[in-house]
N, C-alpha and C positions, 0 to 999 in steps of 0.2 A: 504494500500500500504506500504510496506516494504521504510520505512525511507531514507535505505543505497540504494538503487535502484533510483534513482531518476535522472530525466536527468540533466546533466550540460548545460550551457548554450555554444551552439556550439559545445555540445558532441553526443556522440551516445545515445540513451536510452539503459538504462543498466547501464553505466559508471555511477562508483560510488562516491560523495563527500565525506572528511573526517566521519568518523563514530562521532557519537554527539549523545545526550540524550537529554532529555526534563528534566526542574527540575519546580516541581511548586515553584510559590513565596510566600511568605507570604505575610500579608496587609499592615507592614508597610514598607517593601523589595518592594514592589508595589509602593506604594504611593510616597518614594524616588526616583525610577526609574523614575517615569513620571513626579516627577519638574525636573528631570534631562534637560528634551527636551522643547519645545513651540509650537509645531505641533501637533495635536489629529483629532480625528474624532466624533461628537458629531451624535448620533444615536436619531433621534424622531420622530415624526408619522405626517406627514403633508398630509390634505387630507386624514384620515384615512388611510395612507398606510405610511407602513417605508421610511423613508430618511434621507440621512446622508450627511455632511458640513466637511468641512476639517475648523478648527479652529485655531486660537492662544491660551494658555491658561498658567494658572496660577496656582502653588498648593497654600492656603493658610493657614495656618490649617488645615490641611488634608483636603479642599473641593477642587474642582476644580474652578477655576473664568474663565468665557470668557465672551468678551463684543461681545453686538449684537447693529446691526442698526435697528428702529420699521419696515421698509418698506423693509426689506431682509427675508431670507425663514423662521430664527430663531425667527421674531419678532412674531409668532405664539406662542412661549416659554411664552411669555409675560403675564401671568395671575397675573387679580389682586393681593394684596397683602394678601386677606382673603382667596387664592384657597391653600389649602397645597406645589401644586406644581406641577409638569407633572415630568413625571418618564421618565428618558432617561438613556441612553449610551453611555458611551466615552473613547475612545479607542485610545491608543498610544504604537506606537513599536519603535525598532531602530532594525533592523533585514540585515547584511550584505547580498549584493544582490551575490556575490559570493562564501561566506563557509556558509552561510543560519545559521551564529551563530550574537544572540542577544536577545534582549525581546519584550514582550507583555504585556501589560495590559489594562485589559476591570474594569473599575470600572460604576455601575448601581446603581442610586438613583434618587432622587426629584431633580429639578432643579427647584430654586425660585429667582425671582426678586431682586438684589439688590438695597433695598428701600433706604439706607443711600446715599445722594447726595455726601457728602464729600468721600465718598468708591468709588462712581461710577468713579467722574474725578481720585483718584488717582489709578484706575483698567485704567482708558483711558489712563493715561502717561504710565504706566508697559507695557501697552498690544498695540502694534503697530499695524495699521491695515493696510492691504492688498489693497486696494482700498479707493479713496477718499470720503468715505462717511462718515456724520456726525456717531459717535459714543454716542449714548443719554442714554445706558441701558448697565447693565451685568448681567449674572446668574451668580449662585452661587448653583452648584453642590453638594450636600453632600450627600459624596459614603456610600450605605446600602450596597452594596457588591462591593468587589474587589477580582478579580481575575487577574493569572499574572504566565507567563512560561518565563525559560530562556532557549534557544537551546546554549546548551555549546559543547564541544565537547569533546571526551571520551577517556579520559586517557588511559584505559585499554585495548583499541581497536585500535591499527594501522589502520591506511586510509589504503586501499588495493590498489594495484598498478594499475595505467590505462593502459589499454592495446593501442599498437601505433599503 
């Protein structure tokens, strides 16, 4: 589908938003981006089938940290400390819901237990949780790939006039 074609919200389809390009990111242009925010989407396989959690999160040295409760959907993440780790996905934008200009990033790696107790309570004070449940665990994300686009918008290209 043609980028510039796309409906406005309240428009006609057809009606065009400012003209804009995609740029990819780089990894450590990525990695910045996403401590920018604390909102993500963490991607894993529960029940053998995909699912995905709206999370808090943390960059720490380029990993990601989020804390889980054992008895919530993530507490499946939870493998011993001898398992390498379960491979997820995690995913943060900031993308304007009006000129559709912003970013993306999907960073995929291991997500492993943090075993350090002293890490875990001070991940619990940083990372505020959403509902009243104990907080007893965190992963610790470390991204084997990162990927990451900014919709910017295009210098070179006038938005084209909306018809009234």
């Amino acid at each position: 589908m043609n980028q510039e074609a796309v409906r406005r919200p309240g428009g006609r389809f057809g009606e065009t938003t400012a003209a804009r390009h995609m740029r990819d990111l780089d990894r450590s242009e990525a990695l910045r981006l996403l401590s920018t925010v604390s909102l993500g989407r963490i991607v894993f396989t529960q029940h053998a089938l995909p699912a995905v959690r709206p999370v808090n999160h943390l960059v720490v040295g380029g990993d990601i940290v989020v804390r889980i409760h054992e008895d919530g959907a993530l507490g499946s993440l939870l493998a011993p400390c001898d398992v390498p780790g379960v491979v997820v996905a995690y995913e943060a934008d900031v993308i304007d819901p009006v000129t559709h200009l912003g970013w993306s990033v999907v960073v995929t790696g291991y997500a492993r237990v943090v075993a350090d107790t002293d890490e875990v309570h001070r991940y619990a004070y940083l990372l505020r949780p959403w509902v009243a449940h104990p907080v007893t665990s965190a992963l610790r994300i470390r991204p084997d790939l990162v990927t990451g686009f900014r919709l910017e918008a295009d210098p070179t290209r006038p938005a084209p006039a909306l018809r009234g």
